[in-house]
N, C-alpha and C positions, 0 to 999 in steps of 0.2 A: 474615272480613269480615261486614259488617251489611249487610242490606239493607232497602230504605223506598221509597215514591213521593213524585214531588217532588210538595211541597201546592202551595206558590207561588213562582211569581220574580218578582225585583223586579226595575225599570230600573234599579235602582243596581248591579248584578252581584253579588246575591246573593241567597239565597233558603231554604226551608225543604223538611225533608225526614218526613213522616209515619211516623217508626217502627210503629207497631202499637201502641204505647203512649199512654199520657195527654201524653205532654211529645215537639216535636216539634225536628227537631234540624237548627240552622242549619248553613248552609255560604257559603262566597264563593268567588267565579269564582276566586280562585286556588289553590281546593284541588280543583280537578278534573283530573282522571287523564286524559289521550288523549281530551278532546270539548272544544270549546271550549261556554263558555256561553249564546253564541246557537243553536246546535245541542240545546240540552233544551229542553222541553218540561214542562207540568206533566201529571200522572199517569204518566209515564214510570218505568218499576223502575231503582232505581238501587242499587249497593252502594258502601257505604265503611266507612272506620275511624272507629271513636270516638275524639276528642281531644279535648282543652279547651285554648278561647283564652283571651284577655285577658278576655272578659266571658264566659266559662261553656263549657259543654257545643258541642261543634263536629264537623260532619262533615269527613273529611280522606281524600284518595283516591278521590275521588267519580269515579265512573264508569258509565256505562248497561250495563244488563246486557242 
């Protein structure tokens, strides 16, 4: 698994996660593992899996470490 801190969340239920890298990797409240998404927070460490949705590159398995 990958791990990132979350950059930002959005009210819509979803939000962005800051790899380490140039390009930073979405996710939505329904790929999150065992926290709901009012329970994160931004700058929090998070790890999950790399997958791609309908519009590109996507975090999946999301979870607070």
């Amino acid at each position: 698994m990958a791990e990132g801190t979350i950059k930002r969340l959005t009210d819509k239920g979803f939000g962005f996660i800051d790899t380490g890298t140039e390009s930073d990797m979405f996710f939505h409240m329904s790929n999150l593992d065992g926290v709901r998404y009012e329970e994160l927070h931004e700058g929090q460490r998070v790890s999950y899996t790399p997958g791609h949705g309908p519009k590109g590159p996507r975090a999946e398995n999301v979870k607070p470490l």
